[in-house]
C-alpha positions in Angstrom: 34.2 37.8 12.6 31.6 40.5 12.1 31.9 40.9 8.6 32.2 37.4 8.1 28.8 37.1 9.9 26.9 39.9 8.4 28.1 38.3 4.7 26.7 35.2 5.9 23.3 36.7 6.8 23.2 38.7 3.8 23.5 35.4 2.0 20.7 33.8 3.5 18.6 36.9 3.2 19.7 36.5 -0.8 18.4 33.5 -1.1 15.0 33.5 0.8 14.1 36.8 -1.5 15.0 34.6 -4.7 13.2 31.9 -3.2 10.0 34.4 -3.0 11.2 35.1 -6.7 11.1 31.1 -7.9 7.4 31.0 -6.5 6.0 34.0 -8.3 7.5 32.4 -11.2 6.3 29.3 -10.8 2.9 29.3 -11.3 3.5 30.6 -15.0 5.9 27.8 -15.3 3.2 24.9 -14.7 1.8 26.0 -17.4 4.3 25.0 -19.6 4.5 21.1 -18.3 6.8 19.8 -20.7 9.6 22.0 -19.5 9.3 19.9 -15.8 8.5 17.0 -17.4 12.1 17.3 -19.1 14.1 18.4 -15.7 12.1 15.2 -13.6 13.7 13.0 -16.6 17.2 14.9 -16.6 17.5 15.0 -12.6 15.2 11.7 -11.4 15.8 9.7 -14.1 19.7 10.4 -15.2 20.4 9.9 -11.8 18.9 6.7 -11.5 21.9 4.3 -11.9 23.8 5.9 -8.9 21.0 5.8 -6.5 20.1 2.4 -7.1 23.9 0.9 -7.0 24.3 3.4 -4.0 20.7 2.0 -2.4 21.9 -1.3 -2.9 25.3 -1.7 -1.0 23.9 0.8 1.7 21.4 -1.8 1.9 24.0 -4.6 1.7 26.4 -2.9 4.6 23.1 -2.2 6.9 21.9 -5.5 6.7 26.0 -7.0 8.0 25.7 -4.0 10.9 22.6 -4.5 11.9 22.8 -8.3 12.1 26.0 -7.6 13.9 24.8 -5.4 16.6 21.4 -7.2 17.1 23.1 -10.6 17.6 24.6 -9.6 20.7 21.4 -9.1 21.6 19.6 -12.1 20.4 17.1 -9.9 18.4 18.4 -10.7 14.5 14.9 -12.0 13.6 14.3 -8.0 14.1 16.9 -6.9 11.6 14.2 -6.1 8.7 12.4 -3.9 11.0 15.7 -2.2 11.8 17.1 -2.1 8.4 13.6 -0.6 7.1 13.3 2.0 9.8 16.8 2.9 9.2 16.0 3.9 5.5 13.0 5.2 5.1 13.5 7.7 8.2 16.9 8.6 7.8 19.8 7.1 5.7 17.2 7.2 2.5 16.2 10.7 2.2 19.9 12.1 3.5 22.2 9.6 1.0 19.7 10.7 -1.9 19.9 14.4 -1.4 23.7 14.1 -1.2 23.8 11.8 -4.1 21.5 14.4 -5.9 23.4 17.7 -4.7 26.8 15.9 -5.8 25.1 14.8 -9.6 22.1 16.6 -10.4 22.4 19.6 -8.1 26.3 20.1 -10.1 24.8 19.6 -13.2 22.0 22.3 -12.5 24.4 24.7 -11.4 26.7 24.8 -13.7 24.2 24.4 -16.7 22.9 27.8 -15.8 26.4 29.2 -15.1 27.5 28.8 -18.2 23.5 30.4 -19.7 25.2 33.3 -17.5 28.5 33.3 -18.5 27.5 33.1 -22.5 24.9 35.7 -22.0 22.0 33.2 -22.8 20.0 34.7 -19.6 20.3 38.2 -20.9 19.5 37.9 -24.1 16.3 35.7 -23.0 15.8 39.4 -20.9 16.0 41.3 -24.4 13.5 39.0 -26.5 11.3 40.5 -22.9 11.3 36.3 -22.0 11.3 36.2 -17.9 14.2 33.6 -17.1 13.1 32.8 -13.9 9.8 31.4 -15.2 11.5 29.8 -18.7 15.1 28.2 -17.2 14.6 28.4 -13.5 11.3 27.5 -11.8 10.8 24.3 -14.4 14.6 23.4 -13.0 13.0 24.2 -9.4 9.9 22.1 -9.8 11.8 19.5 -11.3 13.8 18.6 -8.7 11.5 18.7 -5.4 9.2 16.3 -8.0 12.5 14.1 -8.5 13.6 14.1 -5.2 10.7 11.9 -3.3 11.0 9.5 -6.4 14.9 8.9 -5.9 14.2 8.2 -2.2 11.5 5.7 -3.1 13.2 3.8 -5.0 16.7 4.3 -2.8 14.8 2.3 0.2 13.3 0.0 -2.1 16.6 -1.5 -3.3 18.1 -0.6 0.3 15.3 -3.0 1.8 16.1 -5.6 -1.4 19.9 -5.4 -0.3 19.5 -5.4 3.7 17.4 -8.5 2.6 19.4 -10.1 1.0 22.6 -10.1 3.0 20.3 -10.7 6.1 18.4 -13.7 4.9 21.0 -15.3 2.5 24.0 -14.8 4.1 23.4 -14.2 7.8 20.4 -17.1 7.9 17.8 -14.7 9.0 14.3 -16.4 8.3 12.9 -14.6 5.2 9.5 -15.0 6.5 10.0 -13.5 9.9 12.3 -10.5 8.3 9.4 -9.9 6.3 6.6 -10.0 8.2 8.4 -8.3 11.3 8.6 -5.2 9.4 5.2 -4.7 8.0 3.9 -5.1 11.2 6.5 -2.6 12.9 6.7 -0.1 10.3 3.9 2.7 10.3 2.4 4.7 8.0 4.1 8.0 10.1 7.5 6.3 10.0 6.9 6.8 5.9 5.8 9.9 5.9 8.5 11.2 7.7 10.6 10.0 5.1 8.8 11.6 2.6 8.7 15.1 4.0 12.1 15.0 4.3 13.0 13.8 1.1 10.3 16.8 -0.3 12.5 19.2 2.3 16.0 18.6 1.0 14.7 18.3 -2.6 13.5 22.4 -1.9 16.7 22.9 -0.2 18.9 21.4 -3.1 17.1 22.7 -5.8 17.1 26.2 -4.2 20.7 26.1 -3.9 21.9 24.7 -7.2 19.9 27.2 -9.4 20.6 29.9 -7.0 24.1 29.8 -7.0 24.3 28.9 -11.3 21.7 32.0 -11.6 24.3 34.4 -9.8 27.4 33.0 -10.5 30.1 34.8 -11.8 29.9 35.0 -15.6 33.7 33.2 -15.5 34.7 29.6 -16.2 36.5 30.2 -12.2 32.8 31.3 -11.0 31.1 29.1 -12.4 33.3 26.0 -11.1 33.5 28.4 -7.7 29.4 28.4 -7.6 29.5 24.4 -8.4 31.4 24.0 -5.5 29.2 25.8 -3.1 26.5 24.2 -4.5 27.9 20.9 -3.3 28.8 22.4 -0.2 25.8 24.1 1.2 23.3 21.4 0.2 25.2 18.9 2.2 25.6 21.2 5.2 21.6 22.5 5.0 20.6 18.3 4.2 21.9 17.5 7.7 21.0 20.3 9.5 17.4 20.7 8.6 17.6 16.5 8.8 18.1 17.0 12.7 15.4 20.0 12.5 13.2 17.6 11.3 14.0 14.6 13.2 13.4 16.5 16.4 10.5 17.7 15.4 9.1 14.2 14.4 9.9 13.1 17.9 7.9 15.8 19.8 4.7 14.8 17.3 
């Protein structure tokens, strides 16, 4: 139990000194903008597809619960304010970052596992190239920029869906579900969203290229390291989620 616990510090200490490592590194990288101009387009925009069809049926179901539980209480002209504030504070920013640890975060990781396993990173060492600031801070960058993007456009096809379930099948007035949430929804209810979307977009960059960078240079480490990759950006995107949500709620 000891052991297991002093590994899992030592882990965590690994990571928040390559974390100090990525920053020094990345002011050198935005100096070379076409390198995260290419990883915005290969995590944000290859991932695209999946987070709008995912936005749209969590819409879709949202919009049946929510009508569901507010018509035992004779509120369902309220479900656009609930279906909104559902999204943009929560189920938004958490489904993205799981969609994005489980497709781009993968893809990340093993990318630069195999640059490790085929001693691509060492010989980027030899030719005296730094591949922090060359392969991982524009991967780094890349994904915190992505990250808000994907959960912007999550809610907005989450709202679409909740919409249309609520008004076209359910018979909620489209004018009231409309104008009930723009004057319910605050300009703090979005930028909670948006910090944490910025938050686990840190976390599941961090993680991905840290665990490709120091993967075992193995086609079984480098699956291994995918796996954790998957792993402790879920488990880190819902802790820190309640971390943040609490501390939203003291504000």
């Amino acid at each position: 139990m000891i052991s297991r616990l002093a590994a899992s510090l030592s882990r965590i200490g690994a990571v928040a000194l390559f974390l100090l490592q990525v920053l020094a590194a990345c002011g050198p990288a935005l100096l070379r903008p076409r390198l995260i101009v290419q990883q915005v387009y290969n995590t944000g925009a290859r991932s695209l597809v999946i987070i709008m069809l995912c936005g749209l049926f969590v819409g879709m179901v949202l919009g049946l619960q929510g009508y569901d539980l507010l018509a035992r209480f004779g509120s369902e002209s309220a479900l656009g304010v609930a279906a909104t504030l559902g999204l943009l504070k929560e189920l938004g920013p958490v489904v993205t970052a799981l969609l994005f640890a489980g497709r781009a975060g993968t893809a990340l990781t093993s990318e630069i596992g195999l640059m490790r396993a085929t001693d691509q990173l060492t010989a980027m060492q030899m030719m005296a190239v730094d591949p922090l600031q060359r392969v991982i801070a524009p991967r780094f960058l890349g994904g915190i920029i992505a990250m808000p993007l994907l959960a912007a456009v999550f809610n907005i096809i989450g709202i679409y869906g909740a919409q249309l379930v609520g008004v076209s099948l359910m018979g909620v007035d489209q004018g009231t579900f409309w104008s009930q949430m723009q004057g319910a929804v605050a300009l703090h209810d979005v930028n909670e969203g948006i910090v944490k979307s910025a938050a686990f977009g840190v976390i599941c960059s961090l993680l991905a290229v840290y665990e490709g960078y120091n993967a075992e240079p193995t086609a079984a480490g480098v699956g291994l390291a995918t796996t954790r990759t998957v792993v402790a950006s879920s488990v880190m995107t819902l802790v820190v989620d309640y971390m943040l949500t609490a501390a939203f709620l003291k504000v």
